[in-house]
MIKOL-972796 format. One record per residue (C-alpha): x, y, z; residue in three letters. Coordinates in Angstrom, 1 decimal, always signed. Layout:
// MIKOL-972796
<rec x="X" y="Y" z="Z" residu="ALA"/>
...
This chain:
// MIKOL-972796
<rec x="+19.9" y="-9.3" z="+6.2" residu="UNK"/>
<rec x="+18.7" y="-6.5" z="+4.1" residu="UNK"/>
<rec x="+20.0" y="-5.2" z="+0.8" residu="UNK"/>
<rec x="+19.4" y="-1.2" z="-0.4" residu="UNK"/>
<rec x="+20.4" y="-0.3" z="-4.2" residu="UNK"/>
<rec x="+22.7" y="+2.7" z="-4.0" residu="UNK"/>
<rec x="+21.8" y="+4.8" z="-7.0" residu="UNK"/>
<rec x="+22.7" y="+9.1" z="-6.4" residu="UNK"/>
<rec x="+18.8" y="+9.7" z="-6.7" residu="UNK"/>
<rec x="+17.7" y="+7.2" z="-4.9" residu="UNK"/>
<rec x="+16.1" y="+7.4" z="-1.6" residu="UNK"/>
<rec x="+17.5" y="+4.8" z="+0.5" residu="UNK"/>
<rec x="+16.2" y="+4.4" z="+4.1" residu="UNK"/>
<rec x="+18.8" y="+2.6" z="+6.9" residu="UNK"/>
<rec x="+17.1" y="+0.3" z="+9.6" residu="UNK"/>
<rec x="+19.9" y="+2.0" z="+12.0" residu="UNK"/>
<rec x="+18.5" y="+5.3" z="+11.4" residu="UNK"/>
<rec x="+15.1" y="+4.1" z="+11.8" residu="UNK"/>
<rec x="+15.9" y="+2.8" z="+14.8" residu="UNK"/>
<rec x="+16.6" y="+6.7" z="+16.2" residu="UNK"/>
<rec x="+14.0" y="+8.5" z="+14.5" residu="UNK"/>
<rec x="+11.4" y="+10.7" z="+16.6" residu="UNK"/>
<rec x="+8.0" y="+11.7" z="+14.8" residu="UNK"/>
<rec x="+5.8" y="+14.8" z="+15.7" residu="UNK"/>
<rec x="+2.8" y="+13.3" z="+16.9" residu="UNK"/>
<rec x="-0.8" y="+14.9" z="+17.6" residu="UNK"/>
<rec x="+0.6" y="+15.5" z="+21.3" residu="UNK"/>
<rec x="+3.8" y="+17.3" z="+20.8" residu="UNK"/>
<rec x="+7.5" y="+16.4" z="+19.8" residu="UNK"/>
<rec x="+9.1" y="+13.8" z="+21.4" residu="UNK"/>
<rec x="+13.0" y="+12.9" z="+20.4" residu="UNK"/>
<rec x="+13.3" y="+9.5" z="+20.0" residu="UNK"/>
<rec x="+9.7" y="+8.2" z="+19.8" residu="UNK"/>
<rec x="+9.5" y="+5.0" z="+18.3" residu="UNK"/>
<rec x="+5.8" y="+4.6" z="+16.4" residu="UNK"/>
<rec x="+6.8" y="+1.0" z="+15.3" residu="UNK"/>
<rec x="+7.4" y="-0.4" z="+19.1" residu="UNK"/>
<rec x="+6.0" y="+2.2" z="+21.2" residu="UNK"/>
<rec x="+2.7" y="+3.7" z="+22.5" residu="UNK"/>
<rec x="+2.1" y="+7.6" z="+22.1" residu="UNK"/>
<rec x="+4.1" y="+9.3" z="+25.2" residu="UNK"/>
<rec x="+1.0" y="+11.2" z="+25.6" residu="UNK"/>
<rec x="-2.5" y="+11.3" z="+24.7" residu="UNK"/>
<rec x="-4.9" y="+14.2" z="+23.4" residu="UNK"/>
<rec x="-7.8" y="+13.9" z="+25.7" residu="UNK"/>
<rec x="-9.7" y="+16.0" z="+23.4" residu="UNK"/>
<rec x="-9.2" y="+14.1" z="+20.3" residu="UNK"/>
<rec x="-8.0" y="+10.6" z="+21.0" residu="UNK"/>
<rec x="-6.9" y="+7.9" z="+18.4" residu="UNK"/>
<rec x="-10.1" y="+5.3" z="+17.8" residu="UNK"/>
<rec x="-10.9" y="+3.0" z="+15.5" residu="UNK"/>
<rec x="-14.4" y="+3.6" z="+13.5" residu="UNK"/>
<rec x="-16.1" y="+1.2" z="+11.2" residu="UNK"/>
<rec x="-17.0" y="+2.2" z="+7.9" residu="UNK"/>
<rec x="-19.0" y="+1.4" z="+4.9" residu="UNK"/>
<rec x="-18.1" y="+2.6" z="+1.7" residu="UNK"/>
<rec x="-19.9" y="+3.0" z="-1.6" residu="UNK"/>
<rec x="-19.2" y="+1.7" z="-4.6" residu="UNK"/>
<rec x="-20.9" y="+1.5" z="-7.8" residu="UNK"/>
<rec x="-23.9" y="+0.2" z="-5.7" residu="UNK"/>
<rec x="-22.1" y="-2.4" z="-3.6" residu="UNK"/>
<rec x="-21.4" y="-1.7" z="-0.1" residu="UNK"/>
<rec x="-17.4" y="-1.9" z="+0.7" residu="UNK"/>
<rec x="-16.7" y="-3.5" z="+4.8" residu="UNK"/>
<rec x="-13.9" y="-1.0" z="+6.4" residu="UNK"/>
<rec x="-12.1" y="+0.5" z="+9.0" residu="UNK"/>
<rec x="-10.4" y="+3.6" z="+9.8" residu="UNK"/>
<rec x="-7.9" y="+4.3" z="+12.5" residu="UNK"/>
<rec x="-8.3" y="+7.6" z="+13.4" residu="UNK"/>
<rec x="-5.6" y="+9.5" z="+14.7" residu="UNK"/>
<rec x="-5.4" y="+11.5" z="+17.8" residu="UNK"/>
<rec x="-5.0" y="+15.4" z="+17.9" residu="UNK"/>
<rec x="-7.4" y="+17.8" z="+16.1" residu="UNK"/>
<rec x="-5.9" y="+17.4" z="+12.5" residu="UNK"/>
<rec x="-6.4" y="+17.7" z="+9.7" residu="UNK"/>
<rec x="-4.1" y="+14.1" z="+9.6" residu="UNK"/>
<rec x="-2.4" y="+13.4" z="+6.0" residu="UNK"/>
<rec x="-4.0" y="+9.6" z="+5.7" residu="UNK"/>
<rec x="-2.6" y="+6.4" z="+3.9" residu="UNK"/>
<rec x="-5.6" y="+3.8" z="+2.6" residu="UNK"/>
<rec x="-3.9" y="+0.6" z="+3.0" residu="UNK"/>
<rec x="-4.5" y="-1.8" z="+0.3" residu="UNK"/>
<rec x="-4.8" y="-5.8" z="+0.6" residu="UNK"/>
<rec x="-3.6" y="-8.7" z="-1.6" residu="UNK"/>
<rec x="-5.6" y="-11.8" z="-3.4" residu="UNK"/>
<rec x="-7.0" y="-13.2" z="-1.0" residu="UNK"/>
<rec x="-6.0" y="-10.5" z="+1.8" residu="UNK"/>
<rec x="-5.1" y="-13.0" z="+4.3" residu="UNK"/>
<rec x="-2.1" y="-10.9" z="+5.3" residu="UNK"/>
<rec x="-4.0" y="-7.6" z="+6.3" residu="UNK"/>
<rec x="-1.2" y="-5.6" z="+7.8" residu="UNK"/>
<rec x="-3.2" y="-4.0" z="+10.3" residu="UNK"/>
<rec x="+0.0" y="-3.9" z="+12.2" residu="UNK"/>
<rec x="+1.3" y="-1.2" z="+10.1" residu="UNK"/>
<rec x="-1.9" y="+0.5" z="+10.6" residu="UNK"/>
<rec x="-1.7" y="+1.0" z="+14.2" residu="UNK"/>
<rec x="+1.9" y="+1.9" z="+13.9" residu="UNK"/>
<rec x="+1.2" y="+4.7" z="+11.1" residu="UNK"/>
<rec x="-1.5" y="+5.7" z="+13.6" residu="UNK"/>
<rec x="+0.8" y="+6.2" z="+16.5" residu="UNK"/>
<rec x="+2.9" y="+8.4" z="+14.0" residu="UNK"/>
<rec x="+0.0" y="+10.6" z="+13.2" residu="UNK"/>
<rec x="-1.5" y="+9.1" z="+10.3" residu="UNK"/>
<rec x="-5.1" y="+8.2" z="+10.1" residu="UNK"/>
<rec x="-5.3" y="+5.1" z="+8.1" residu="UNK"/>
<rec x="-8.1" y="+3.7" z="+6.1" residu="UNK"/>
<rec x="-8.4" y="-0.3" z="+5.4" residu="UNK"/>
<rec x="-11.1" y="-1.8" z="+3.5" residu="UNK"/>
<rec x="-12.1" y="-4.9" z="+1.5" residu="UNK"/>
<rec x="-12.6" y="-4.5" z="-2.3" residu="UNK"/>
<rec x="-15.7" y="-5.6" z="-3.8" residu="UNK"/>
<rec x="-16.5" y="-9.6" z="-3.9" residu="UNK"/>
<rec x="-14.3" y="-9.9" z="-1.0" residu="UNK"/>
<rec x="-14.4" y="-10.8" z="+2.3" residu="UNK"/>
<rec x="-18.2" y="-9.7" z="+2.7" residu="UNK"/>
<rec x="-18.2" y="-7.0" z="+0.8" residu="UNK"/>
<rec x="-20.6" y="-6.9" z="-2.0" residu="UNK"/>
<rec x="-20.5" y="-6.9" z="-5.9" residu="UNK"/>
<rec x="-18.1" y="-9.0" z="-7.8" residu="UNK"/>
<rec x="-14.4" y="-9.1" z="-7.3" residu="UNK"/>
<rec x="-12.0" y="-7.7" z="-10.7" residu="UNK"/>
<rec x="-8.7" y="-6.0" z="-11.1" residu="UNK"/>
<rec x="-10.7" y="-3.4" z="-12.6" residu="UNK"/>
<rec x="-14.0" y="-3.0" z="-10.0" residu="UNK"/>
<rec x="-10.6" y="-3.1" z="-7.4" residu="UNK"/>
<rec x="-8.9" y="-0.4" z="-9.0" residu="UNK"/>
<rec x="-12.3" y="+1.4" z="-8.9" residu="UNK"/>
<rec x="-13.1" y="+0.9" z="-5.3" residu="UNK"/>
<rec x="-9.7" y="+2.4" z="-4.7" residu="UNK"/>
<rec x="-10.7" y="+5.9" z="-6.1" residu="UNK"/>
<rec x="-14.2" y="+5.6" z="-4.3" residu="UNK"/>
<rec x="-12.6" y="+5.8" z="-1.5" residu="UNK"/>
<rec x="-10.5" y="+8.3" z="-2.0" residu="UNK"/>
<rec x="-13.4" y="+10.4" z="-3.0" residu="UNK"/>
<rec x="-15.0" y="+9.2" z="+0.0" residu="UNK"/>
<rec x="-12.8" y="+10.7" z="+2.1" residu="UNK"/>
<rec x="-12.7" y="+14.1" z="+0.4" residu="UNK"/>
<rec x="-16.4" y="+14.3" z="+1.2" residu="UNK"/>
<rec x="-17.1" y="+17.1" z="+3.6" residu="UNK"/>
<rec x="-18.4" y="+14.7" z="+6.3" residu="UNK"/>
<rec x="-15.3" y="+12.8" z="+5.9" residu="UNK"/>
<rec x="-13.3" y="+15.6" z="+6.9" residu="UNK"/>
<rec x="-14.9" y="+16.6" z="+9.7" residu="UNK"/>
<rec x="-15.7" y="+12.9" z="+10.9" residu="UNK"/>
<rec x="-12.6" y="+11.5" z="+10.7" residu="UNK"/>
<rec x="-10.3" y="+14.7" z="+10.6" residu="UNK"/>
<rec x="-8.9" y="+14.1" z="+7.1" residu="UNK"/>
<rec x="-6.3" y="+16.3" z="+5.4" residu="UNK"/>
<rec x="-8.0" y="+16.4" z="+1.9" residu="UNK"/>
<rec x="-4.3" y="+17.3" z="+0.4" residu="UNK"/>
<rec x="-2.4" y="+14.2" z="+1.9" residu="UNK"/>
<rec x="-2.9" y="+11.0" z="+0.4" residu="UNK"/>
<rec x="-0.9" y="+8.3" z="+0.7" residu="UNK"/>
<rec x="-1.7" y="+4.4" z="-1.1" residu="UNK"/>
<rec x="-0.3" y="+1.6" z="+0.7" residu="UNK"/>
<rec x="-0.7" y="-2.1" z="-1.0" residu="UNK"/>
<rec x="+0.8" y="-5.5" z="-0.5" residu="UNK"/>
<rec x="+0.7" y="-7.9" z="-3.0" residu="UNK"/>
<rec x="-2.1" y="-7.3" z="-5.6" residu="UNK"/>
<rec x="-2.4" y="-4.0" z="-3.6" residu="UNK"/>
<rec x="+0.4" y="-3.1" z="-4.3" residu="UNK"/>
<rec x="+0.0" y="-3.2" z="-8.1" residu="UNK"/>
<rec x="-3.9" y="-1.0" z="-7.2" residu="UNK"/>
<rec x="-1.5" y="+1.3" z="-4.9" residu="UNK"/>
<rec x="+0.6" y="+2.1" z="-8.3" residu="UNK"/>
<rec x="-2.4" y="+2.0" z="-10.9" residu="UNK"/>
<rec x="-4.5" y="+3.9" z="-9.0" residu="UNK"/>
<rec x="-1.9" y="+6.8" z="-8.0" residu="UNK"/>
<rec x="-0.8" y="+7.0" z="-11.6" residu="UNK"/>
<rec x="-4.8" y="+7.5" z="-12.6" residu="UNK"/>
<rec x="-5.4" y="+10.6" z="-9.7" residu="UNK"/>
<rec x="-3.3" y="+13.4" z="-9.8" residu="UNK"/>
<rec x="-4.6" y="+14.5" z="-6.0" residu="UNK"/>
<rec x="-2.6" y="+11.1" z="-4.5" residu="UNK"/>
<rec x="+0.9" y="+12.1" z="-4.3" residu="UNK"/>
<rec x="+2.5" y="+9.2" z="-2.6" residu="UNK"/>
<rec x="+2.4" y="+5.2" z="-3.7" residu="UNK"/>
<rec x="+3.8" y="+2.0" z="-1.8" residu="UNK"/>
<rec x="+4.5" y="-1.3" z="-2.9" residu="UNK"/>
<rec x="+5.4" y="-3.9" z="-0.7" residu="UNK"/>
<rec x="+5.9" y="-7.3" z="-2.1" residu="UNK"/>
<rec x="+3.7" y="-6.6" z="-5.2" residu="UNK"/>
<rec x="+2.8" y="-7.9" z="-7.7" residu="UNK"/>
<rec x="+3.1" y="-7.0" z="-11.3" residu="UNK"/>
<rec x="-0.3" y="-8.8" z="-12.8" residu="UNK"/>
<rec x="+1.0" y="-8.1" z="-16.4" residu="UNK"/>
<rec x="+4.3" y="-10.0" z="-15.2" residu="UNK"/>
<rec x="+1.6" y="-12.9" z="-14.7" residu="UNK"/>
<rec x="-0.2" y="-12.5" z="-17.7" residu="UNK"/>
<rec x="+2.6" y="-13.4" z="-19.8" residu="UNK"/>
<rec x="+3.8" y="-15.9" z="-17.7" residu="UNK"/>
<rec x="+0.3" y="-18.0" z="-17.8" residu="UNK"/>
<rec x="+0.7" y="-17.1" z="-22.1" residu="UNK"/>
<rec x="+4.0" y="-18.7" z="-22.3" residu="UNK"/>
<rec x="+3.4" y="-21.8" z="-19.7" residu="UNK"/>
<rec x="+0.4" y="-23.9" z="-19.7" residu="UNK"/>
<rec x="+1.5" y="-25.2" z="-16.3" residu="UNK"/>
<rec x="+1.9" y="-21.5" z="-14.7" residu="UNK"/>
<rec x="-1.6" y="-20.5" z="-16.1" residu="UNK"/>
<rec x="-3.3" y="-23.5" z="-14.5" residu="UNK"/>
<rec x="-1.3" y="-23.0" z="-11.4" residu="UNK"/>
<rec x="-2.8" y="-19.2" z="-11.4" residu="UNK"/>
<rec x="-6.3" y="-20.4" z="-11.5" residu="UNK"/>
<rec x="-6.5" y="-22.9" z="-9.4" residu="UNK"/>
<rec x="-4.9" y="-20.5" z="-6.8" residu="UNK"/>
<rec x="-7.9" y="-17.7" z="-8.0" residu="UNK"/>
<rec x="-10.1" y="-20.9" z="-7.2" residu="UNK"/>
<rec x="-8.8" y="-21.7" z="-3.8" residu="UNK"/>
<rec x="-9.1" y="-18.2" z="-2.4" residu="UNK"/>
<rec x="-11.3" y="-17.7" z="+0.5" residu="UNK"/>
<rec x="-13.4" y="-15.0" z="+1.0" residu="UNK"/>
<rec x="-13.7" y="-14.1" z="-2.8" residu="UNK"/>
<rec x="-16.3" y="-14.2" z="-5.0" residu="UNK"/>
<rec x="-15.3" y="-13.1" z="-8.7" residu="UNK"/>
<rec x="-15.3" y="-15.2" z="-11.8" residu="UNK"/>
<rec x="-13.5" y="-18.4" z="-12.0" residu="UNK"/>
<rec x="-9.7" y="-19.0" z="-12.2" residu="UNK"/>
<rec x="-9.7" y="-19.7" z="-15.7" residu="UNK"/>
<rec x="-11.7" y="-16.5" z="-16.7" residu="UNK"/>
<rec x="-9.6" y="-14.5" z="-15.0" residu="UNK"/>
<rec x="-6.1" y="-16.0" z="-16.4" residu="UNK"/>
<rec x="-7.1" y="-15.5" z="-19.7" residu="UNK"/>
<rec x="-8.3" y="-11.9" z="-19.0" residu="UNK"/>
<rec x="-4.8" y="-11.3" z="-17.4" residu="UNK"/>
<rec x="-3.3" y="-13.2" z="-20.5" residu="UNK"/>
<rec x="-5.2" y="-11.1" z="-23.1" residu="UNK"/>
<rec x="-4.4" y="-7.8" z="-21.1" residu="UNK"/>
<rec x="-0.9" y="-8.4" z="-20.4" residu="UNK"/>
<rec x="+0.5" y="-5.5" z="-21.7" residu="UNK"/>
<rec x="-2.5" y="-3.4" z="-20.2" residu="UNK"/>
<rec x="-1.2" y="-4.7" z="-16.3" residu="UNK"/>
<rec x="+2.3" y="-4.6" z="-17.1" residu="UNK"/>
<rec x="+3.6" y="-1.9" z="-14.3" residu="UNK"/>
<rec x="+6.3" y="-0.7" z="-16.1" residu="UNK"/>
<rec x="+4.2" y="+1.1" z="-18.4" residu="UNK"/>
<rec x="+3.2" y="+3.6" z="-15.9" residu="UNK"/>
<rec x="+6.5" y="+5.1" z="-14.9" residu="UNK"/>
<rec x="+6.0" y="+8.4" z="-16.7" residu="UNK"/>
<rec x="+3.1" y="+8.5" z="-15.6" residu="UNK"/>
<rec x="+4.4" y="+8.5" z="-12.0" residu="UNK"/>
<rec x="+6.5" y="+11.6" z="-12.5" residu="UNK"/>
<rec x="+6.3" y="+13.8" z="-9.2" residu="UNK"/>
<rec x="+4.8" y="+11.4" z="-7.0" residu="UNK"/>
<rec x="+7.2" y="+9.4" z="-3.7" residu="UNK"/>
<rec x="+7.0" y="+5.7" z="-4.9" residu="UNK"/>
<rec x="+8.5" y="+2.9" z="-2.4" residu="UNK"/>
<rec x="+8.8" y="+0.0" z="-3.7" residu="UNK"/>
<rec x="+9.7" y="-2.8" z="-1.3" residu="UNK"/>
<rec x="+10.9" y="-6.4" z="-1.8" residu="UNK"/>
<rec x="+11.2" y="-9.7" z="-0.8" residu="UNK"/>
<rec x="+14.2" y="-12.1" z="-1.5" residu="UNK"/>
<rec x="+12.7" y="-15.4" z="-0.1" residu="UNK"/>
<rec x="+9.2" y="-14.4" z="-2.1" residu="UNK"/>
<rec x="+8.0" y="-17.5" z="-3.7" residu="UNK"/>
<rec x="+4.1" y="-16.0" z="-4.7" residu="UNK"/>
<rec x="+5.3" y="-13.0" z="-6.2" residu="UNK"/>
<rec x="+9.5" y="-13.6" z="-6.9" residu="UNK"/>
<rec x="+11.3" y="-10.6" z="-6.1" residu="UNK"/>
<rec x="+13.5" y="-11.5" z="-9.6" residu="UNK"/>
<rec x="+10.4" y="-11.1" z="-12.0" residu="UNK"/>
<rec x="+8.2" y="-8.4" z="-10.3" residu="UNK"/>
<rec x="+9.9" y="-5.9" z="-8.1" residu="UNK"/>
<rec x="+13.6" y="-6.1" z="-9.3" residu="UNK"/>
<rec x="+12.4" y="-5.0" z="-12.8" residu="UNK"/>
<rec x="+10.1" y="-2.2" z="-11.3" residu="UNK"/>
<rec x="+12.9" y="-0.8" z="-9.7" residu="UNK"/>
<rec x="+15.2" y="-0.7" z="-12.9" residu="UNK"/>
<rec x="+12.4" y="+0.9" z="-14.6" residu="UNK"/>
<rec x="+12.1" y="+3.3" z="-12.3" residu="UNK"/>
<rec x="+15.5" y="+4.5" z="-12.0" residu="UNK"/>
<rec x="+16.1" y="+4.1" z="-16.0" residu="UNK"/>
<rec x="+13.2" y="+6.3" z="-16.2" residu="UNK"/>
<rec x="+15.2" y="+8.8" z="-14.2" residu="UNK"/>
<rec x="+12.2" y="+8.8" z="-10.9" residu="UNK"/>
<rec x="+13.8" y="+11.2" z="-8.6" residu="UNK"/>
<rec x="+11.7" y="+10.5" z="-5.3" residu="UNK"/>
<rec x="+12.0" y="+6.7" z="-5.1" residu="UNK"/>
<rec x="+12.5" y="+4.6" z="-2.1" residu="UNK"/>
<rec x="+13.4" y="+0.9" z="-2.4" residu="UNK"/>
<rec x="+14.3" y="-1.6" z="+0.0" residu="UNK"/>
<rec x="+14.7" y="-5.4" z="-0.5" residu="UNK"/>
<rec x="+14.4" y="-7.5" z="+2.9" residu="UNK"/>
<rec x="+15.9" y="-11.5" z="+3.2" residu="UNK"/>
<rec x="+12.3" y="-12.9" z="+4.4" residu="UNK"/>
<rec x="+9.0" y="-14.0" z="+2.9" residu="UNK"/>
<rec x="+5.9" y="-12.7" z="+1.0" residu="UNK"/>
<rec x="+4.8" y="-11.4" z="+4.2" residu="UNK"/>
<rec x="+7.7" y="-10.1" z="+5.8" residu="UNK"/>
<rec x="+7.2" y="-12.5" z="+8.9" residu="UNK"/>
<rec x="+10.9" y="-11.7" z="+9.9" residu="UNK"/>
<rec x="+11.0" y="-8.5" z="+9.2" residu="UNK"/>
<rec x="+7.2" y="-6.5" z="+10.7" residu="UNK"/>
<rec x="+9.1" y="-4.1" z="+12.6" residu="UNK"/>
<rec x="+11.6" y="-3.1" z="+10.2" residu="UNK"/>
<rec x="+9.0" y="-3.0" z="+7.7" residu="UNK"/>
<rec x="+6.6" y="-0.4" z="+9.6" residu="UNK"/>
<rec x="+9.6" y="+1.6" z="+10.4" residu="UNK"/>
<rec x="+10.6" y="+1.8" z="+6.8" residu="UNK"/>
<rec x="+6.7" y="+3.0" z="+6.0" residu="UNK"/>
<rec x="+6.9" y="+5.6" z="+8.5" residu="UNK"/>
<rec x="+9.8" y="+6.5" z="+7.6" residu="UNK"/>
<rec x="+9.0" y="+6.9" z="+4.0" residu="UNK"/>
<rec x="+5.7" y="+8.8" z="+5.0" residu="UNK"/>
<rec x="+7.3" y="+11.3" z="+7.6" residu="UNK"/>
<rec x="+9.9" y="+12.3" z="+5.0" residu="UNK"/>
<rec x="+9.0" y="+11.5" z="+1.1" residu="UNK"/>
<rec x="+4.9" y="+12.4" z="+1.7" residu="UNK"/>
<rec x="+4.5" y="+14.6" z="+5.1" residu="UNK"/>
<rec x="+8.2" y="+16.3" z="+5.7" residu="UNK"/>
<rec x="+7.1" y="+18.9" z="+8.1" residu="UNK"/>
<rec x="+5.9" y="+15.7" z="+10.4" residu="UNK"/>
<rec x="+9.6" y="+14.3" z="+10.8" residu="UNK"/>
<rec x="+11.6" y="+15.5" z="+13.9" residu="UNK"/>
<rec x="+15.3" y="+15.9" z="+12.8" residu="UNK"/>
C-alpha cells in the first residue's frame, strides 16, 4: 500500500510509471531499462562503473568513504548519500541502483562514527556534509572521479535526512534535497522538554549506539532541548525556495513517526507554496524493508526528472 498527497503543485511520482521508466545511461538509451532491478544493458569499456575508497577531510579528522563511480566519461551529476544515528541502515542498495542510472554516488561516515575520527555532533555532521561537497568540487575530484561540479544532489535517511535539508538550505550550489524517513531533531527537542520519559528514552538510545563516539545521551538531549527551535525543519522552508525537495515517509515508523516528523514537513512545505516538491508515504517500516525497490525507483525517479531532466528517456 502506498499513499501520494494530491496537491496541483505537487510532484507526485506513481510506482506504475516507475515500473516503465528507461534512463539514459553512460552507454546509450535504452527504452525500458530498469536501474532499480537490472544491470546496465551495456558497459563502457573505457570508463566502467567502480567503486573507490575515499578519505575525506574534515576539520582535521579523517572521514572513512566510498564513492561509486559511474561508467561513461562524464561529467556524472552525483548524489552524497547521507546516514542515520547510528547508520545501521546504510542504503548502499540505492547506491548501486543510482549508479546503474548514471549517478556517481558518494557515502561516507560523519565524524565520531563508525571509524571515522573526531567527535560525533549535529553540528560537526552538518559540517562534514559541506566538506564533502567541497571535496568534490576540488579539481582532482573532478577529474578522479568524473564529477559534474554543477549537479549536486543530498540524499539522507533518518538523521540524514534532516543534514540532507540543513545542509542544502546552507549552500546555494546543491540544488536538490531528499528525505527519507527523517527526522526532524527539533520535533525531538521539544518532545524530551515536555516528557521526562521521552528525553531519557532519547539518551539512552544516544547511549546504546554502536559505532559512535560523541558526548553522552544526556548532553546531547538537553542540547537538542535547548536548541529546539534552532533544529526544528520547518523553519527552513523559505529558505528552500528553488531547490527539488522529496520528502518520503513511513506509516508503520515507530523511531521517527510519520505523524510528528514528515507529515508536518510536508504541510509546511506546500503551505509555504514549494513548487518542486515530491512526497511519497509508503505502508512499511523506518527502513522501508517492504518497500527497497519501490523506494530506489522513486529516487531515481526523482533524480532523472526534478535534478538531471535531460537524463530521463520519455
Amino acid at each position: 500500500m502506498r499513499t501520494a498527497l494530491a496537491i496541483p503543485f505537487l510532484l507526485v511520482i506513481a510506482a506504475d510509471i516507475l515500473s516503465t521508466v528507461g534512463c539514459v545511461t553512460p552507454a546509450g538509451r535504452h527504452a525500458g531499462y530498469d536501474p532499480a532491478t537490472m544491470d546496465p544493458p551495456s558497459i563502457d569499456r573505457s570508463y566502467p562503473p567502480s567503486l573507490e575508497p575515499v578519505a575525506i577531510t574534515s576539520h582535521g579528522a579523517r572521514l572513512n568513504g566510498i564513492i561509486y563511480v559511474a561508467q561513461g566519461s562524464g561529467p556524472h551529476p552525483t548524489a552524497i548519500l547521507l546516514h542515520g544515528y547510528p547508520g545501521n541502515e546504510r542504503n548502499l542498495d540505492l547506491a548501486h541502483a543510482m549508479r546503474r542510472a548514471g549517478w556517481t554516488v558518494v557515502f561516507f561516515h560523519y565524524r565520531g562514527s563508525w571509524g571515522s575520527g573526531g567527535t560525533f555532533s549535529i553540528a560537526n555532521a552538518l559540517d562534514d556534509v559541506q566538506e564533502v561537497v567541497a571535496f568534490l568540487k576540488r579539481p582532482e575530484s573532478l577529474r578522479t572521479y568524473r564529477v559534474d561540479p554543477e549537479e549536486f544532489a543530498l540524499i539522507g535517511h533518518s538523521m540524514g535526512g534532516y543534514l540532507s535539508l540543513e545542509a542544502a538550505a546552507a549552500n546555494p550550489s546543491i540544488r536538490c534535497a531528499a528525505s527519507l524517513a527523517g527526522a526532524n531533531i527539533g520535533v525531538f527537542g521539544e518532545e524530551a522538554k515536555h516528557d521526562p520519559k521521552i528525553a531519557s528514552q532519547l539518551a539512552s538510545y544516544i547511549d546504546d549506539a554502536g559505532a559512535i563516539v560523541g558526548v553522552d545521551g544526556k548532553a546531547a538531549v538537553s542540547r537538542w532541548i535547548q536548541h529546539a527551535a534552532e533544529y526544528d525543519l520547518l523553519r527552513l522552508v523559505p529558505k528552500l525556495t528553488g531547490r527539488s525537495v522529496l520528502l518520503v515517509g513511513a506509516d508503520r515508523d515507530t523511531i521517527v513517526p510519520s505523524k510528528l516528523h514528515h507529515e508536518p514537513l510536508v504541510r509546511a512545505f506546500i503551505d509555504g507554496h514549494h513548487n518542486d516538491l515530491t512526497v511519497e508515504t509508503f505502508d512499511t517500516d523506518h527502513v522501508f524493508s517492504s518497500h527497497r525497490i519501490t523506494l530506489a525507483r522513486t529516487v531515481i525517479a526523482w533524480l532523472n526528472s526534478r535534478c538531471k531532466p535531460a537524463m530521463l528517456v520519455h
